[in-house]
C-alpha positions in Angstrom: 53.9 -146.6 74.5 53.3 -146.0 70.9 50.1 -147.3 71.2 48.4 -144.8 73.5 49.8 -141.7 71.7 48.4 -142.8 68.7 45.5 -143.0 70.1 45.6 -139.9 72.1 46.0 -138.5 69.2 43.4 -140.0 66.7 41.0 -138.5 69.7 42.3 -134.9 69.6 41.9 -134.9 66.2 38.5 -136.4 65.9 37.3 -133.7 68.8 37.9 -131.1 66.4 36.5 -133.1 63.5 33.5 -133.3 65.5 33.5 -129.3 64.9 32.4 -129.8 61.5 28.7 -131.0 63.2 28.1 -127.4 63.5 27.2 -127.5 59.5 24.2 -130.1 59.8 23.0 -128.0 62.7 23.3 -124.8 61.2 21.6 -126.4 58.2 18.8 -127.0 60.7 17.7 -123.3 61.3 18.8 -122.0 57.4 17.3 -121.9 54.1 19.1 -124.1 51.6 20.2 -121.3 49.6 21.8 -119.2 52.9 23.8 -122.8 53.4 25.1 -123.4 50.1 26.5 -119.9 50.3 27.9 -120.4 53.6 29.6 -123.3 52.4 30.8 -122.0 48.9 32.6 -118.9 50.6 34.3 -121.9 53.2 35.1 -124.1 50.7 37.2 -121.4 48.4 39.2 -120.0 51.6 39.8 -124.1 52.4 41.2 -124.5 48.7 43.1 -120.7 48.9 44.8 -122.3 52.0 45.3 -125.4 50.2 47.2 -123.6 47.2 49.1 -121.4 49.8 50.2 -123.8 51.9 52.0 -126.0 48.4 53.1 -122.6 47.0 54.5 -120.6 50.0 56.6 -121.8 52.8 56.3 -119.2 54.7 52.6 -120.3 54.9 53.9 -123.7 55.1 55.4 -123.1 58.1 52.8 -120.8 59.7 50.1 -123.8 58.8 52.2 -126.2 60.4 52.6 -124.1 63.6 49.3 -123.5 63.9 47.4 -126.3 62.7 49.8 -128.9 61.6 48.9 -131.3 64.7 45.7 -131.7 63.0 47.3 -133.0 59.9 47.9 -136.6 59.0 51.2 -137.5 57.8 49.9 -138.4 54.2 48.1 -135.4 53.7 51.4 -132.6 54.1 51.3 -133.3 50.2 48.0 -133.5 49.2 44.7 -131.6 50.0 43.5 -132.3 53.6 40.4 -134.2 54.9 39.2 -131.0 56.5 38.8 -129.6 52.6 37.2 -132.5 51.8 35.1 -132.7 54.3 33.4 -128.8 53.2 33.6 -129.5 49.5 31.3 -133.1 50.4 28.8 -131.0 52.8 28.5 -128.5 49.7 27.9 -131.0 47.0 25.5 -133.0 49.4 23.7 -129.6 50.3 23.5 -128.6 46.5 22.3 -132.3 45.6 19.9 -133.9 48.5 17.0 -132.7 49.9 17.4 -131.1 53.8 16.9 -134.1 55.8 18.7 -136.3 53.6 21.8 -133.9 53.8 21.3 -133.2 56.9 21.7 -137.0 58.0 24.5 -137.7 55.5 26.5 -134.9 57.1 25.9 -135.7 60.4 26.6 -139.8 59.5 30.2 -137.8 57.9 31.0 -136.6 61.0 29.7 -138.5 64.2 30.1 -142.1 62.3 33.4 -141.5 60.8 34.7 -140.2 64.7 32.9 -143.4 66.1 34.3 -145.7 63.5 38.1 -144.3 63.9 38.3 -144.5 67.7 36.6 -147.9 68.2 38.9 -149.1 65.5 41.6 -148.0 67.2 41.2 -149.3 70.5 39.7 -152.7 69.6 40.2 -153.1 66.4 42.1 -156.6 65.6 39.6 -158.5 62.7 39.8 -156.3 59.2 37.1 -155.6 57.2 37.4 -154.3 53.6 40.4 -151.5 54.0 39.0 -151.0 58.0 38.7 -152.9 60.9 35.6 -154.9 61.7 34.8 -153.2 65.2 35.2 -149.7 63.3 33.4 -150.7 60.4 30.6 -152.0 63.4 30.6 -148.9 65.2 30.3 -146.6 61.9 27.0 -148.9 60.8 25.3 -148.7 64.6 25.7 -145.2 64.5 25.1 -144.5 61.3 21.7 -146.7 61.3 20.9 -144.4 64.4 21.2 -141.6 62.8 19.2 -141.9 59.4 16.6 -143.9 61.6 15.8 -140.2 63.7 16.5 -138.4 60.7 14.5 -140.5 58.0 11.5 -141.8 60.1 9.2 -144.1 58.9 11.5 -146.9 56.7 13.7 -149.1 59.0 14.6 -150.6 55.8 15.7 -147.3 54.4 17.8 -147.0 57.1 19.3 -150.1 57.3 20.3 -150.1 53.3 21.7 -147.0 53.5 23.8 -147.7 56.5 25.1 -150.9 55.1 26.1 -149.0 51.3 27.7 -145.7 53.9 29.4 -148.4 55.7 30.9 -149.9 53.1 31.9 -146.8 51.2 34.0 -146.0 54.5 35.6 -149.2 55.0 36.8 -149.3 51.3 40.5 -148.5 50.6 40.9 -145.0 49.2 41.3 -145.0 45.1 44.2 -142.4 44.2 44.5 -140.5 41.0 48.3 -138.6 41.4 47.6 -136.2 44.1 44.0 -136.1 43.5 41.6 -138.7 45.9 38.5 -139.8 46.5 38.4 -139.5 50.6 36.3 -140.8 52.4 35.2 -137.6 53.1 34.0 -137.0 49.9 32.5 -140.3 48.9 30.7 -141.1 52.2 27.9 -138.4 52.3 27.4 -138.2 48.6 27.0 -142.0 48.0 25.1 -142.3 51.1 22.4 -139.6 49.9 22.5 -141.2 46.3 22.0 -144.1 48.2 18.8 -142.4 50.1 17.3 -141.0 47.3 17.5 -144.4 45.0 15.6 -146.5 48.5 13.3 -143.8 48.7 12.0 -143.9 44.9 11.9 -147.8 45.1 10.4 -148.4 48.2 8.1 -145.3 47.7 9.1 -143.4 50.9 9.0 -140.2 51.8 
């Protein structure tokens, strides 16, 4: 029975991290300036939540009521992969062109949902710090993605799906309290990733 609650609940919570697609989107119809204000005002209400949730437990409490089911285990005492996941849109916003932020936000989001639930369900056959049919899932779809979003280099694509694939699948390195999530490291190594491809193989 354990099993299919875990699962049930990987899904709930990846439903709502699908949620964070509206940034990419919004990104779509909004100059780059408009967005990395957007993003700077979410990101300091995310970290004021973060400090109020360690400092108060009335807020503790309240947080945990309210949004708590969202919360991994691991993360009650350190920042969450929702804050994460704004401070790595910002940074990749501030650093990468449009459509390479764009796609490295989207690949954050849709890849990293594919890659947890396949891995739950048929995930057997491990593959860095992830399982192998996550890890598969997370490269398909990311490969989809930067192929729509990045026309014109297959190649491209495929590199840059292979380096975001395996930034995903590596374990997470832990300084004290401080990490460097997934979150965080997927979209901007991804883009980095991008940009180098693009200056080699002369792309646009």
């Amino acid at each position: 029975m354990g099993a299919p609650s875990s699962y049930g609940t990987e899904v709930s919570r990846k439903i709502l991290h699908l949620v964070a697609a509206i940034t990419p989107l919004v990104y779509l119809f909004v100059a780059r300036t408009t967005m990395l204000w957007l993003l700077l005002a979410c990101v300091a209400i995310a970290v004021g939540v973060e400090v109020l949730r360690q400092a108060s437990l009335r807020f503790a409490l309240l947080f945990r009521h309210t949004v708590g089911f969202m919360v991994r285990p691991a993360e009650w005492s350190r920042i969450t992969g929702a804050t994460y996941v704004l401070i790595g849109a910002l940074l990749a916003v501030w650093l990468f062109p449009k459509p390479v932020a764009i796609a490295v936000l989207l690949i954050q989001v849709v890849s990293d949902t594919a890659a947890s639930l396949v891995g739950i369900r048929f995930g057997r056959t491990r593959f860095l710090g992830k399982s192998l049919a996550g890890s598969g899932a997370f490269f398909v779809t990311a490969f989809l993605i930067l192929s729509v979003a990045l026309p014109g280099s297959k190649e491209l694509a495929l590199l840059a799906a292979l380096a975001a694939t395996i930034a995903e699948a590596l374990p997470t390195l832990r300084l004290g309290r401080f990490e460097l999530n997934d979150n965080l490291t997927v979209p901007l190594l991804t883009g980095a990733v991008v940009q180098l491809l693009c200056s080699i193989l002369g792309a646009p």
